[in-house]
Residue frames as a rotation matrix with the C-alpha (Angstrom) as fourth column:
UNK 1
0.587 0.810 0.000 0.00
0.810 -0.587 0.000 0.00
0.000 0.000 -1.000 0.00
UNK 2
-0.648 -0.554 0.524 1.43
0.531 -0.821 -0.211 3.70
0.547 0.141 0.825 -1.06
UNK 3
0.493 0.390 -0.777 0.61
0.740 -0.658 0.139 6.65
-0.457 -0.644 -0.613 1.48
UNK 4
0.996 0.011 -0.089 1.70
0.028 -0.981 0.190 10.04
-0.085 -0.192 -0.978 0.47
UNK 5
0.519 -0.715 0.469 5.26
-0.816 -0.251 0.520 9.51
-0.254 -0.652 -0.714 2.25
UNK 6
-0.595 -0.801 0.060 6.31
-0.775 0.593 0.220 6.51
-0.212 0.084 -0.974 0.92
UNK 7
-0.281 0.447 -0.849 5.40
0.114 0.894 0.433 2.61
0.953 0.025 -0.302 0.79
UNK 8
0.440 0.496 0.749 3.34
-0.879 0.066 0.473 1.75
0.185 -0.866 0.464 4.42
UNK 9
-0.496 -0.812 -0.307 5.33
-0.666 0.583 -0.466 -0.85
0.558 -0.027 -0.830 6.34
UNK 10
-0.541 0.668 0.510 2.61
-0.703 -0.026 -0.711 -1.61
-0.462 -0.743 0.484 8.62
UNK 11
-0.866 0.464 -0.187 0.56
0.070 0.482 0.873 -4.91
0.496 0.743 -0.450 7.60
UNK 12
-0.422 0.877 0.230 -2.91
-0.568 -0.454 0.687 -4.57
0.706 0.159 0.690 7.52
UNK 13
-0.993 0.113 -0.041 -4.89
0.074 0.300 -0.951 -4.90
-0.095 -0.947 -0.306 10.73
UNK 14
-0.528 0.842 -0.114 -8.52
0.613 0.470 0.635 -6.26
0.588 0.265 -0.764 10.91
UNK 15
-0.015 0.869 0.494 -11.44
-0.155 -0.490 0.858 -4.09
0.988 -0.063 0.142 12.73
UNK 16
0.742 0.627 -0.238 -11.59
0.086 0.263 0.961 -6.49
0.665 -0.733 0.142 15.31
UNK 17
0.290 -0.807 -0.515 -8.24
0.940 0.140 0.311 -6.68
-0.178 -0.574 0.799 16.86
UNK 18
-0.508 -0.289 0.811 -7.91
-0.124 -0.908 -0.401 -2.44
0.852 -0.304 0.425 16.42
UNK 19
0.293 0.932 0.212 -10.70
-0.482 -0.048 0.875 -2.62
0.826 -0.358 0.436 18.85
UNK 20
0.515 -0.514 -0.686 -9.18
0.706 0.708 0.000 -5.24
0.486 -0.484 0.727 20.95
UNK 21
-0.465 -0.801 0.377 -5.93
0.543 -0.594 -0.593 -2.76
0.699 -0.071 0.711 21.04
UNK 22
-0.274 0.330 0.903 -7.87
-0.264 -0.929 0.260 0.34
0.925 -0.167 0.342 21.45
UNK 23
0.480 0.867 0.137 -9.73
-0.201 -0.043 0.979 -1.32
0.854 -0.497 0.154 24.40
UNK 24
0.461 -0.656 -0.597 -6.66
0.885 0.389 0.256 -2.64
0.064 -0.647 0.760 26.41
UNK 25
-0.543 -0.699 0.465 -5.17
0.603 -0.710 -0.363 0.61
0.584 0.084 0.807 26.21
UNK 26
-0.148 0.845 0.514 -8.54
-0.232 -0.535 0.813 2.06
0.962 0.001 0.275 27.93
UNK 27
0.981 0.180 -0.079 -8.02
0.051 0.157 0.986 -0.33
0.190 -0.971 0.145 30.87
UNK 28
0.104 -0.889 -0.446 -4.94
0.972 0.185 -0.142 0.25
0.209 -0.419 0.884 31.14
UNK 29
-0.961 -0.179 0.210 -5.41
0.146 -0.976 -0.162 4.12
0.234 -0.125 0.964 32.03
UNK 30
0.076 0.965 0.251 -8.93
-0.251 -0.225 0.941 3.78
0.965 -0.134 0.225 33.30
UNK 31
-0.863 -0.284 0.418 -9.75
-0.469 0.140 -0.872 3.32
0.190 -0.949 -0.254 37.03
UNK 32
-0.729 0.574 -0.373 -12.12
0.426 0.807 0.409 0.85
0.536 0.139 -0.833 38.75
UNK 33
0.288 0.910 0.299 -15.29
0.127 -0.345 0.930 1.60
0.949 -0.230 -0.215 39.89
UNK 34
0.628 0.049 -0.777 -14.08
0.778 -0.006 0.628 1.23
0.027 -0.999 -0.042 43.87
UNK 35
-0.426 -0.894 -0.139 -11.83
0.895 -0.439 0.081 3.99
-0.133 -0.090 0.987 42.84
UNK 36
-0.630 0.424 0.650 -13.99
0.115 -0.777 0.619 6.35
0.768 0.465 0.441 41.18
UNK 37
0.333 0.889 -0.313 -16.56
0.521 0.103 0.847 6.15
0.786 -0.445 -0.429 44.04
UNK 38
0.081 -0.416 -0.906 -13.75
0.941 -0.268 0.207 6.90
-0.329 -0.869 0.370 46.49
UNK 39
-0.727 -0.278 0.627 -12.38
0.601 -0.699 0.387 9.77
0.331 0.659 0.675 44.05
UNK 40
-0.630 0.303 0.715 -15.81
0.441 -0.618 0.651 11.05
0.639 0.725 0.256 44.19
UNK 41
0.441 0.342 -0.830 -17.12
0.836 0.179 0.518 10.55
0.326 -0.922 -0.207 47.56
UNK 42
0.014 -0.768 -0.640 -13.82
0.904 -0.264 0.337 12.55
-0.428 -0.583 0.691 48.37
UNK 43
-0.793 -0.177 0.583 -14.46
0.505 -0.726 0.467 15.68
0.340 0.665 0.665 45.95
UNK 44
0.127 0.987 0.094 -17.75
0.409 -0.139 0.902 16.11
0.904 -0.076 -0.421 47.28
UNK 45
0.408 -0.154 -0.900 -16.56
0.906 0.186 0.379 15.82
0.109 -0.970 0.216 50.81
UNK 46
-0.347 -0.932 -0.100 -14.12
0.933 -0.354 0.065 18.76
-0.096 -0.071 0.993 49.95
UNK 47
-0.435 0.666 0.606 -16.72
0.328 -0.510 0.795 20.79
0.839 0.544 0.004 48.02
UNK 48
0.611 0.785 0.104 -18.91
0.174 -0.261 0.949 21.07
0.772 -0.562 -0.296 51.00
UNK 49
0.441 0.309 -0.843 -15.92
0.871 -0.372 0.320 21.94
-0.215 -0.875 -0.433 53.43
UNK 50
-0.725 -0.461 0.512 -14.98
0.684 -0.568 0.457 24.39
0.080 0.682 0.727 51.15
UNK 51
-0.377 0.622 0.687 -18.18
0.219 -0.661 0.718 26.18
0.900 0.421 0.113 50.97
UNK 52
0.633 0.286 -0.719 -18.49
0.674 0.253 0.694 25.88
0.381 -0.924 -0.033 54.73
UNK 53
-0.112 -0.787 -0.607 -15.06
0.939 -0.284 0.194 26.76
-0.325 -0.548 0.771 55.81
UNK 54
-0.517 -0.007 0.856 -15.27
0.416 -0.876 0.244 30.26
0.748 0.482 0.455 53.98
UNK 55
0.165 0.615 0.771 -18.68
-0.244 -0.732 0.636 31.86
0.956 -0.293 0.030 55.76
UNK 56
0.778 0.202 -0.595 -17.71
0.460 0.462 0.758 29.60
0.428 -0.864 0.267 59.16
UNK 57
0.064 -0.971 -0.229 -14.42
0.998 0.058 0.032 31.19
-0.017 -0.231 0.973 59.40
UNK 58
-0.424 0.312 0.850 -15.71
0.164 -0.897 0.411 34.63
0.891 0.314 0.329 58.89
UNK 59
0.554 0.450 0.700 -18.42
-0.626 -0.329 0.707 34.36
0.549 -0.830 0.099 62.01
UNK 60
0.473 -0.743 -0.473 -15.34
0.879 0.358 0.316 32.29
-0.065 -0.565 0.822 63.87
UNK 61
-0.758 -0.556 0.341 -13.53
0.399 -0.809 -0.432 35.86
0.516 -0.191 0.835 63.40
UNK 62
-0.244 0.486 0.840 -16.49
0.051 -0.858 0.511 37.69
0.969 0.168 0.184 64.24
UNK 63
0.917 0.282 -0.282 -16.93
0.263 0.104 0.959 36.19
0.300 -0.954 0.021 67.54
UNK 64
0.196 -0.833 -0.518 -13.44
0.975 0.222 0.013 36.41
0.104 -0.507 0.856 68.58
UNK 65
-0.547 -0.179 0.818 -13.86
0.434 -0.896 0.094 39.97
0.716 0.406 0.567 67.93
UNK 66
0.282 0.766 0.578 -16.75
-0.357 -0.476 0.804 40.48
0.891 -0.433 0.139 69.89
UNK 67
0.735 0.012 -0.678 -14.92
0.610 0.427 0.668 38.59
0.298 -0.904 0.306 72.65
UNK 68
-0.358 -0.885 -0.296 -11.87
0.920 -0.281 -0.274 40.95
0.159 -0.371 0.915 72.72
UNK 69
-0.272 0.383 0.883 -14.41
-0.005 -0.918 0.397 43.85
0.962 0.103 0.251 72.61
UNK 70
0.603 0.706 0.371 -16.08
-0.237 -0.286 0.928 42.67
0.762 -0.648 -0.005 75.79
UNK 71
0.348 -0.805 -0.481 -12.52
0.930 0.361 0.069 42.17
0.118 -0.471 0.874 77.21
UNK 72
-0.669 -0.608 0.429 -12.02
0.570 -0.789 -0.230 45.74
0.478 0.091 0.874 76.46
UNK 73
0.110 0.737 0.667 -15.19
-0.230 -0.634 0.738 46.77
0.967 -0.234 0.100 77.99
UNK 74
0.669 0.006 -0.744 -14.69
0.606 0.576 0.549 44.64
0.432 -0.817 0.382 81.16
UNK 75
-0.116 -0.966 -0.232 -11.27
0.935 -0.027 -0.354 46.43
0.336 -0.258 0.906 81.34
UNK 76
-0.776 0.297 0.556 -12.53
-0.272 -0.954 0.129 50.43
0.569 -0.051 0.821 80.94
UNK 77
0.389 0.916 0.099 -15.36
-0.052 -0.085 0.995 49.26
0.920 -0.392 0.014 83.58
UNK 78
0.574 -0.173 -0.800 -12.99
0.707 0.598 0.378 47.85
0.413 -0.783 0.465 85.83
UNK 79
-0.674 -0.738 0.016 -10.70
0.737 -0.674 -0.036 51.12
0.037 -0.012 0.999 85.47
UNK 80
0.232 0.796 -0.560 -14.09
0.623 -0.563 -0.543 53.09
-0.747 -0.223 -0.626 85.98
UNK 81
-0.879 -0.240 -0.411 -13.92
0.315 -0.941 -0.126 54.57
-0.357 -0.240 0.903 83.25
UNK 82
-0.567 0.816 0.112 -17.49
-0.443 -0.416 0.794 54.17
0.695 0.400 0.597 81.91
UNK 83
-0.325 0.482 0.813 -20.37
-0.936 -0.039 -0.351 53.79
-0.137 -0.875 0.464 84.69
UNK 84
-0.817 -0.017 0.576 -22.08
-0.048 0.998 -0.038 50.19
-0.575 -0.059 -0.816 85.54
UNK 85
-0.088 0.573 -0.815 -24.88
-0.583 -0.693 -0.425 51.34
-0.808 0.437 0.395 83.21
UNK 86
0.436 -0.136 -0.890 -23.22
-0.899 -0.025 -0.437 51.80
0.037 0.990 -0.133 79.95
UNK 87
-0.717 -0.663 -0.215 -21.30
-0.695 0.706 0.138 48.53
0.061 0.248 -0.967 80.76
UNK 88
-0.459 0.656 0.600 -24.40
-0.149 0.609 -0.779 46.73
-0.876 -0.447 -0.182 81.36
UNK 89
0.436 0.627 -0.646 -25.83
-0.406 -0.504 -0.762 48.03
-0.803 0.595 0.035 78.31
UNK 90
0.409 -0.396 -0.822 -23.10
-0.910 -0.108 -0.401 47.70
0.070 0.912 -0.405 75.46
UNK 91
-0.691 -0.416 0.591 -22.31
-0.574 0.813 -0.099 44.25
-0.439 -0.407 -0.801 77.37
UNK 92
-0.215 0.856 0.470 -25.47
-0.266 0.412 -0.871 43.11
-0.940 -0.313 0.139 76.36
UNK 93
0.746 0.474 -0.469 -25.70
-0.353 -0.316 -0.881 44.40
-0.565 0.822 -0.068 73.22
UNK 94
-0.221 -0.813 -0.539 -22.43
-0.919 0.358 -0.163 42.85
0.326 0.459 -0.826 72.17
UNK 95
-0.751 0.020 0.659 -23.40
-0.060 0.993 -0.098 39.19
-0.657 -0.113 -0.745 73.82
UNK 96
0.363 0.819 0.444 -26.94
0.276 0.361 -0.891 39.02
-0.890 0.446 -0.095 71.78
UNK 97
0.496 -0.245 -0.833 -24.60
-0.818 -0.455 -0.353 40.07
-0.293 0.856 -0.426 68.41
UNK 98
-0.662 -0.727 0.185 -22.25
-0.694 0.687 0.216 37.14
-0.284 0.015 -0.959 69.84
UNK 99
-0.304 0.493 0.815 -25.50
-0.002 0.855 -0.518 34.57
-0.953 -0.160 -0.259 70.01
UNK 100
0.337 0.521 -0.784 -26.41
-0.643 -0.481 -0.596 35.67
-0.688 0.705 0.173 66.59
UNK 101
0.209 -0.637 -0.742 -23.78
-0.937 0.085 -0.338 35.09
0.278 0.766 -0.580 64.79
UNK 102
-0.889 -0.254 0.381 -23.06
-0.302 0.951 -0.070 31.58
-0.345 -0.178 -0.922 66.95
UNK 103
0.147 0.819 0.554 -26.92
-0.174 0.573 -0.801 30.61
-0.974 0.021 0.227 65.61
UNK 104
0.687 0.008 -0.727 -25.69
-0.712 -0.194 -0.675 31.23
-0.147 0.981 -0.127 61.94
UNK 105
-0.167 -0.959 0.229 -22.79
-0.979 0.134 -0.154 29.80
0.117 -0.250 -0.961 62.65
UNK 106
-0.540 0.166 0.825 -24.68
-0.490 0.736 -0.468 26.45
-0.685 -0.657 -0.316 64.24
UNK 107
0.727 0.656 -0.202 -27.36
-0.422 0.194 -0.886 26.76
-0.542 0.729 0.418 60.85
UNK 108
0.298 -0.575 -0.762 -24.24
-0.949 -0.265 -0.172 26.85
-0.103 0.774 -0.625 58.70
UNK 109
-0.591 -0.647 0.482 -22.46
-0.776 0.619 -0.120 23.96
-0.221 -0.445 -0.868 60.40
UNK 110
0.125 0.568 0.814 -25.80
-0.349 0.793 -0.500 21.84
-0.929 -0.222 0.297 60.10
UNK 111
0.680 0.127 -0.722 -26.68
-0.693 -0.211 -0.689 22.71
-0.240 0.969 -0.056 56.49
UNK 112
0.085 -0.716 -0.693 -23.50
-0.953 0.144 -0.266 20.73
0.290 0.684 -0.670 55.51
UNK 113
-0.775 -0.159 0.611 -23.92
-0.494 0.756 -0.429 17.62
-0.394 -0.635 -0.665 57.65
UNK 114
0.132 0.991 0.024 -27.34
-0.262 0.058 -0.963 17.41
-0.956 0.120 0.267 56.33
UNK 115
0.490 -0.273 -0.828 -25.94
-0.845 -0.381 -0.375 17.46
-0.213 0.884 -0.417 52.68
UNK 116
-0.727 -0.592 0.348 -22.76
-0.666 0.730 -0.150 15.09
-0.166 -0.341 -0.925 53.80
UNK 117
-0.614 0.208 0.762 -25.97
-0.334 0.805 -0.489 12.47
-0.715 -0.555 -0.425 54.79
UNK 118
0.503 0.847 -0.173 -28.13
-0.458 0.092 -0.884 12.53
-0.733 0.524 0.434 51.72
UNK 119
-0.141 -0.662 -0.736 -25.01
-0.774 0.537 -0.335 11.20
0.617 0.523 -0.589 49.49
């Protein structure tokens, strides 16, 4: 047989045995099903604390904030300088910001477990 390039050294190969080929060459770079399940089990697993860790780690700052605030408020009460009042007051009003943000925080936390259980 002439090609373009020359004579074709190759001798002539039947349908079935390309096939053959082609298919050994498929398992031999393919993965088994107990793999792919793990594979995918695990991608998922990642996915969801990916999309978690982001907004959880945000209201995980935000409390710690609101705890070094009422460390600073404790401190300027204890050093008189603002009256038992206003510390009573802005004490509050910083702990019911903290419980917020720990109920979002608790919604968030489910939300993915819940997700996790339905795979």
């Amino acid at each position: 047989m002439y090609k373009k390039k020359g004579k074709c050294n190759e001798p002539f190969l039947r349908e079935e045995a390309l096939i053959e080929r082609i298919n050994e060459a498929i398992k031999r770079v393919s993965m088994d099903d107990k793999l792919k399940a793990f594979l995918f089990k695990r991608i998922d697993e990642e996915s969801i604390n990916t999309a978690t860790s982001s907004p959880t780690s945000s209201l995980n700052n935000q409390i710690n904030e609101i705890d070094r605030k009422l460390n600073i408020l404790l401190d300027a009460y204890l050093n008189q300088v603002i009256s038992k009042e206003e510390y009573k007051r802005k004490k509050l009003s910083l702990l019911n910001e903290k419980l917020e943000i720990k109920e979002k925080l608790t919604y968030l936390e489910s939300r993915g477990k819940v997700w996790l259980e339905i795979l």
